[in-house]
matplotlib code that plots the C-alpha trace (Angstrom):
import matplotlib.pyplot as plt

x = [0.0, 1.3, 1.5, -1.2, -3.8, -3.4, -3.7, -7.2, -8.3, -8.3, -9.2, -12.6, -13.1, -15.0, -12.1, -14.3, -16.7, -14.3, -11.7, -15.1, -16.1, -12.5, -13.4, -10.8, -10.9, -9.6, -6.7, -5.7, -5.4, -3.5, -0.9, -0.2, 0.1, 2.9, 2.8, 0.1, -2.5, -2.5, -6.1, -4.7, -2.3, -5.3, -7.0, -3.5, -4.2, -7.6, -8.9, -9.4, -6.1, -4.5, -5.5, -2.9, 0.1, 1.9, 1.5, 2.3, 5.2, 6.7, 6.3, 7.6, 10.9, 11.6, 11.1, 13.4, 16.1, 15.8, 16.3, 18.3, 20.0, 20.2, 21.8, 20.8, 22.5, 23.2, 23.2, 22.9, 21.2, 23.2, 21.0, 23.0, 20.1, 16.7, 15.5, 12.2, 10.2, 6.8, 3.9, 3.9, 1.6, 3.3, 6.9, 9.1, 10.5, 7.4, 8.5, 6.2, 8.3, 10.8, 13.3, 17.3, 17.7, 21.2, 23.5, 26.3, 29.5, 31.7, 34.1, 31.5, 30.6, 33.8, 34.2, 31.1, 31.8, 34.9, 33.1, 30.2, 33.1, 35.2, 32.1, 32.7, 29.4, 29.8, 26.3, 24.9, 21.5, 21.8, 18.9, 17.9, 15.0, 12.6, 14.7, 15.7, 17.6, 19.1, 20.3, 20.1, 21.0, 24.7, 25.0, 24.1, 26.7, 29.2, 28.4, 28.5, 31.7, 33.5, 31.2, 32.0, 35.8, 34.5, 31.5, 30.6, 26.8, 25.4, 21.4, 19.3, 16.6, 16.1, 13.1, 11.8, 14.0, 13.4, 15.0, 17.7, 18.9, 18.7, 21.4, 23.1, 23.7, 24.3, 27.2, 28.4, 28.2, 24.7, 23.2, 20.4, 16.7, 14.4, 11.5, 8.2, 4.9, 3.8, 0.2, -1.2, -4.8, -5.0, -7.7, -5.6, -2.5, -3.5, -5.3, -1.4, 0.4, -0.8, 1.7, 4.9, 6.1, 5.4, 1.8, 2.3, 0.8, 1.7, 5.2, 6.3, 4.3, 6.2, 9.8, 10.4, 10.2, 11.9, 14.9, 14.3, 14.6, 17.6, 18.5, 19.3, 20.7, 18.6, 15.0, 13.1, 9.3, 7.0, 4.0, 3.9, 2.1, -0.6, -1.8, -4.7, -5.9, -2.9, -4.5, -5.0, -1.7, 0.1, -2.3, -0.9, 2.6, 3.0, 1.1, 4.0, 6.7, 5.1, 4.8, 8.2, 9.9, 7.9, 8.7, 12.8, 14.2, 17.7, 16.6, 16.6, 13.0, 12.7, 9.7, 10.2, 7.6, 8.0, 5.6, 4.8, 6.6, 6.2, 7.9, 7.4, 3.9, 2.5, 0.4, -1.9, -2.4, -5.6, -5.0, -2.4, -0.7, -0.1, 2.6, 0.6, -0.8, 2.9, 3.4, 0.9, 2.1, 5.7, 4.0, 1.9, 4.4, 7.1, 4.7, 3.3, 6.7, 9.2, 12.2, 11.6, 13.6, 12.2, 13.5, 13.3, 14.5, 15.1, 11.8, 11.4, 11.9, 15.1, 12.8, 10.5, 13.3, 15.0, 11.6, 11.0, 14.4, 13.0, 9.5, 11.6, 13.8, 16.6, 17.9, 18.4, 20.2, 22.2, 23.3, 21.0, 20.8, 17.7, 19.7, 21.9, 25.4, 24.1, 27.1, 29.4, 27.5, 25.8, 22.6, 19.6, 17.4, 15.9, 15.7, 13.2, 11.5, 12.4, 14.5, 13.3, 16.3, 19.5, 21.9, 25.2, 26.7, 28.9, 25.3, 23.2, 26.0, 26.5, 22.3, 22.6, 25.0, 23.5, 20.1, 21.9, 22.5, 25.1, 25.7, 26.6, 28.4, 29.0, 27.4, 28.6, 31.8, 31.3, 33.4, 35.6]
y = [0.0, 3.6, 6.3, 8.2, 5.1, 4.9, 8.3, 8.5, 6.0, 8.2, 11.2, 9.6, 10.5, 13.5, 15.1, 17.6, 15.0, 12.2, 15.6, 16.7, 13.2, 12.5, 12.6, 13.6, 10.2, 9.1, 11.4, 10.1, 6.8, 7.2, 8.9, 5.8, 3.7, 2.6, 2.6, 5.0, 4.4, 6.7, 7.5, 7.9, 10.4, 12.4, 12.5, 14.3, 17.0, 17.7, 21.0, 18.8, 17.3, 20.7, 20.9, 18.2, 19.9, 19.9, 15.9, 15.7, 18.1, 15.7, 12.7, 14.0, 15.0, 11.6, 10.3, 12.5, 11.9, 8.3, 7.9, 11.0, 12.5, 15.7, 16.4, 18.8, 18.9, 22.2, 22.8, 25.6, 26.2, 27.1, 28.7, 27.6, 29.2, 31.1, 30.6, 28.8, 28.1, 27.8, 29.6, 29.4, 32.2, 31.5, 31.8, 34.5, 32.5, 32.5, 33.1, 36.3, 37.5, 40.2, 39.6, 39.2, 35.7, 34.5, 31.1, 30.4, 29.6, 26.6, 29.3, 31.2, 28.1, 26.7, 30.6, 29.5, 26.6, 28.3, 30.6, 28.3, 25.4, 28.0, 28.2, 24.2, 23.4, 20.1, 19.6, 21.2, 22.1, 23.4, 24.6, 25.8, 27.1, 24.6, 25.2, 21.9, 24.5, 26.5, 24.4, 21.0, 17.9, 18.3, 21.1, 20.5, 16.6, 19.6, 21.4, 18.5, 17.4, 21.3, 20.7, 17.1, 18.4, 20.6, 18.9, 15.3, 15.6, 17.6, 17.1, 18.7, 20.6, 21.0, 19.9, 16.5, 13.8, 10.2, 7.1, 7.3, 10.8, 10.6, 7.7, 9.5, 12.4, 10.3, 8.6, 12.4, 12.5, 13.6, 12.1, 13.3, 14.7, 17.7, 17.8, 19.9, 18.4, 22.1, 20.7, 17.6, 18.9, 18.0, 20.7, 23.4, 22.4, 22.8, 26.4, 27.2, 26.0, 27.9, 26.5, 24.5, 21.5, 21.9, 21.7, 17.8, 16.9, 13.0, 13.8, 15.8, 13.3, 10.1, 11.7, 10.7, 7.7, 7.4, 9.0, 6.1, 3.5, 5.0, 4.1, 8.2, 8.0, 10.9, 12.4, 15.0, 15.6, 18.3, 20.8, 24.3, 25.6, 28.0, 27.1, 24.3, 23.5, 22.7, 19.5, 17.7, 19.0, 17.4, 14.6, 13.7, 14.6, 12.1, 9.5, 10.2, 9.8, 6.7, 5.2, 5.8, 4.9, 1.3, 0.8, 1.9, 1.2, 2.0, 5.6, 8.1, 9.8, 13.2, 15.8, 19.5, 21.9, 25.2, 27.8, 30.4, 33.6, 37.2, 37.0, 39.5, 40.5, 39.5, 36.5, 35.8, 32.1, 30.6, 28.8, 30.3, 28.9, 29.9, 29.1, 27.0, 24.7, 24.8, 23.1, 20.6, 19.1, 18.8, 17.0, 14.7, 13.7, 12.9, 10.5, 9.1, 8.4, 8.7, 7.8, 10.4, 13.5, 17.0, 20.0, 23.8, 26.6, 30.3, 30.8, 31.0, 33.9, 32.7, 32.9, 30.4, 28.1, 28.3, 26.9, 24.3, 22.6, 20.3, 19.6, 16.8, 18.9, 17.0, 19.4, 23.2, 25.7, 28.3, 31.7, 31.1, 33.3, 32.5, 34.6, 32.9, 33.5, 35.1, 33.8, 35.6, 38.2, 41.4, 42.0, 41.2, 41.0, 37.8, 35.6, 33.2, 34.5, 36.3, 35.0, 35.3, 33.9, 36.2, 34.0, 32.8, 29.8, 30.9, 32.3, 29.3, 26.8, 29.2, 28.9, 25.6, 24.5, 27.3, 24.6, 21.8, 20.6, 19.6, 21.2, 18.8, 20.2, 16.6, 13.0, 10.3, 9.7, 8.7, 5.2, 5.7]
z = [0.0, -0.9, 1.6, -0.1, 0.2, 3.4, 4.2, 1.7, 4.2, 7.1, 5.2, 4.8, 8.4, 9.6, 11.1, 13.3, 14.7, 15.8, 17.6, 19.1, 20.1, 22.1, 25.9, 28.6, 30.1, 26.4, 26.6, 30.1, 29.0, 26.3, 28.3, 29.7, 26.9, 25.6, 22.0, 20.5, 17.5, 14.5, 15.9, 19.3, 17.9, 16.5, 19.3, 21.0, 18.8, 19.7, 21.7, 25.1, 24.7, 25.2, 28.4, 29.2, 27.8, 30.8, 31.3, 27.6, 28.1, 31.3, 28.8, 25.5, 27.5, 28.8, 25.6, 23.9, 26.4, 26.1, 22.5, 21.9, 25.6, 25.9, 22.5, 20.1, 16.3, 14.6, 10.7, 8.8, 5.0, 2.3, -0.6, -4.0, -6.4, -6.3, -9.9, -9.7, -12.6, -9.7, -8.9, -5.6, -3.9, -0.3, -1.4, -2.3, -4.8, -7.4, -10.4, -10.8, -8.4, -9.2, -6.9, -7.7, -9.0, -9.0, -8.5, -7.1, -8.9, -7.6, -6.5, -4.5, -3.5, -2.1, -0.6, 1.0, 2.5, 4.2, 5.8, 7.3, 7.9, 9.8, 12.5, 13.3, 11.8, 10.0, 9.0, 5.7, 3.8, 0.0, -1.1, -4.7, -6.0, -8.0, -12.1, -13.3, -16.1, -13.9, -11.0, -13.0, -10.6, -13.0, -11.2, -8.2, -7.9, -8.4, -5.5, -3.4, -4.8, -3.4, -0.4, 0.9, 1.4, 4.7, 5.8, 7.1, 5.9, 2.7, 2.5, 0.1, -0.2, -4.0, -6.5, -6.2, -7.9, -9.4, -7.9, -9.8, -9.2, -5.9, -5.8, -8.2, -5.7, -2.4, -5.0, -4.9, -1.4, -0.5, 2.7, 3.6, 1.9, 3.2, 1.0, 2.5, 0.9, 2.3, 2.8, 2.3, 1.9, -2.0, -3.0, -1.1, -2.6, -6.2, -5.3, -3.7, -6.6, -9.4, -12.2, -12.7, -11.8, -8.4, -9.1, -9.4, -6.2, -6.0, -7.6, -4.5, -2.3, -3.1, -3.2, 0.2, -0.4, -3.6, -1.7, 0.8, -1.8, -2.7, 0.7, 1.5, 5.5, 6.7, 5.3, 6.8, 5.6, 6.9, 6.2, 6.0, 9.1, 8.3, 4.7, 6.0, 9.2, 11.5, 13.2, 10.1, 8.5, 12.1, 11.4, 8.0, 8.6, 11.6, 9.7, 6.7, 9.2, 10.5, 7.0, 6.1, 9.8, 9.3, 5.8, 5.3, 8.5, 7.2, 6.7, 9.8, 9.5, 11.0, 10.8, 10.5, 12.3, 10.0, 10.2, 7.4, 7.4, 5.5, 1.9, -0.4, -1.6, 1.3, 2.3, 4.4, 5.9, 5.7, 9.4, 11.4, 14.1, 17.2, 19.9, 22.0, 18.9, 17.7, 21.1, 20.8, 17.7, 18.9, 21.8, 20.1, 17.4, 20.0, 21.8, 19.0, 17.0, 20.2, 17.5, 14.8, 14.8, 15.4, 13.7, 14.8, 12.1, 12.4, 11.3, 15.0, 17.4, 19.6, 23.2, 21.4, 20.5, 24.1, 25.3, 22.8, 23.9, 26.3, 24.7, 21.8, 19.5, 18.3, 15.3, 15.3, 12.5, 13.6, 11.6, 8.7, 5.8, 3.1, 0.6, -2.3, -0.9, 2.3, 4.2, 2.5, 0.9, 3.4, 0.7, 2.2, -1.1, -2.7, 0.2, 0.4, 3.7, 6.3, 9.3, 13.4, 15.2, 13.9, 16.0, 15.1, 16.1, 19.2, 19.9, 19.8, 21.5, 24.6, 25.1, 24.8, 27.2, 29.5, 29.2, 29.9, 26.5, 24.5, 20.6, 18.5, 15.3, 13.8, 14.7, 12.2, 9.8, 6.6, 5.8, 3.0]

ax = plt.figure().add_subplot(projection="3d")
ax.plot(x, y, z, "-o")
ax.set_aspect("equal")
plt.show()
């Protein structure tokens, strides 16, 4: 069974009647379960289950420290391209946009890496815009190649790939996959996507797990927070993770948690999210999937980070730029959207150790 029949299965349920029919004794009992149900996991999300955030909270933290201690991995993004041949109304990078568009060179590339590697970081994200011409996956095996001499781990964040390119860039050196399905709420998604490639809704569904049968170490999966109702986005992203966790057990699964923010033009999200739910689905997914890593961007104000540390974060990037070049360029233009958390690396490493936790700039060695 694919991961989209199974999740058309439970999209045949009226979402708002079985959240409304969840009782509190329900939500007790699953906290002390276990192993939690896909429906139990639902029913974590519901309005009466945040009134247990703080038994959540105590839970969600032991879990986290038994599979992961009190560890937290830092990366940073490197943008290699903006061209985007997408009409995306959320993102700055539409191509209706007239915004700088640019790409890196191998040499502003390598003067990249320097930069970033000079920080300790050892963990990288390139990212491109969505232009097969521009940033073609020829292009983008060359970056790796320049990057893979100062960092352990290159992953990817680039426009979804078949089987076959995918192993084709983890033969270059690339490890790891972030690929956002940005909602999984079909008939929003095609209203979102105007035109392009990206418009492809199953294409951009099943790239996980092609990257999984290419047996990439590390993927990452997520929804953008804000364009479709956040509980059945949360919903369909842990039941993603859950899929791909059962089915490639070679692959580390991880879920990112990234909420819209203000690119140019403006938009306005349909269903914003605020701290508290933000909470609740960190919470939910770490009980329900107490293995899977959970990622926290700069898209977040630092305070809100700092307190999100003990609640199951496992990944964090520090002294992110969404510009191309931004690390060693100063112009601010053409990013993709705008950043909360400013802080370097010294910056983010100093807070952690202050909570009690340790940065982690590098956590495996490639065999050669």
């Amino acid at each position: 069974m694919s991961f989209y029949e199974l999740y058309s299965q439970y999209r045949e349920l009226d979402f708002p009647a079985v959240c409304k029919s969840v009782s509190r004794n329900r939500i007790a009992s699953i906290l002390g379960k276990d192993k939690i149900t896909p429906l139990d996991f639902l029913a974590l999300l519901t309005e009466q289950a945040g009134e247990f955030l703080e038994e959540m909270a105590q839970k969600a933290h032991r879990l986290t420290v038994q599979h992961f201690g009190k560890v937290i991995l830092l990366y940073t993004p490197m943008y290699l391209g903006n061209y985007c041949t997408n009409q995306c109304v959320y993102c700055n990078f539409n191509t209706q946009n007239q915004i700088p568009r640019m790409k890196l060179s191998l040499e502003q590339v390598e003067e990249e890496a320097q930069i970033i590697a000079a920080t300790g970081l050892r963990h990288l994200l390139i990212l491109t815009g969505e232009s097969r011409t521009q940033t073609p996956v020829s292009y983008i095996k060359d970056c790796v190649k320049v990057l893979r001499k100062y960092f352990t781990s290159v992953s990817i964040e680039v426009y979804p790939l078949t089987t076959e390119e995918y192993a084709g860039l983890i033969e270059a050196g690339v490890d790891g996959l972030t690929i956002y399905q940005e909602t999984y709420h079909r008939e929003t998604y095609d209203r979102l996507h105007i035109s392009g490639p990206k418009k492809d809704y199953l294409n951009r569904l099943e790239a996980p797990e092609r990257a999984c049968q290419a047996r990439m170490r590390a993927v990452n999966i997520g929804a953008l927070l804000g364009l479709y109702d956040w509980r059945a986005e949360a919903f369909a992203t842990g039941l993603h993770a859950d899929y791909l966790q059962n089915k490639f057990m070679d692959s580390e699964i991880s879920v990112s948690l990234p909420r819209i923010r203000p690119i140019a033009g403006g938009f306005t999200p349909q269903s914003p999210v605020g701290d508290r739910e933000l909470v609740q689905i960190m919470l939910a997914l770490r009980l329900f999937l107490p293995r899977v890593g959970i990622t926290i961007s700069t898209r977040e104000r630092a305070e809100f980070r700092d307190n999100l540390l003990p609640l199951g974060v496992t990944k964090m990037s520090a002294g992110s730029s969404t510009v191309v070049g931004g690390h060693s360029r100063k112009e601010s233009g053409g990013g993709q959207f705008e950043i909360s958390d400013t802080r370097d690396v010294n910056a983010m490493k100093t807070m952690l150790l202050a909570h009690g936790y340790q940065p982690i700039f590098k956590d495996w060695e490639a065999l050669a």
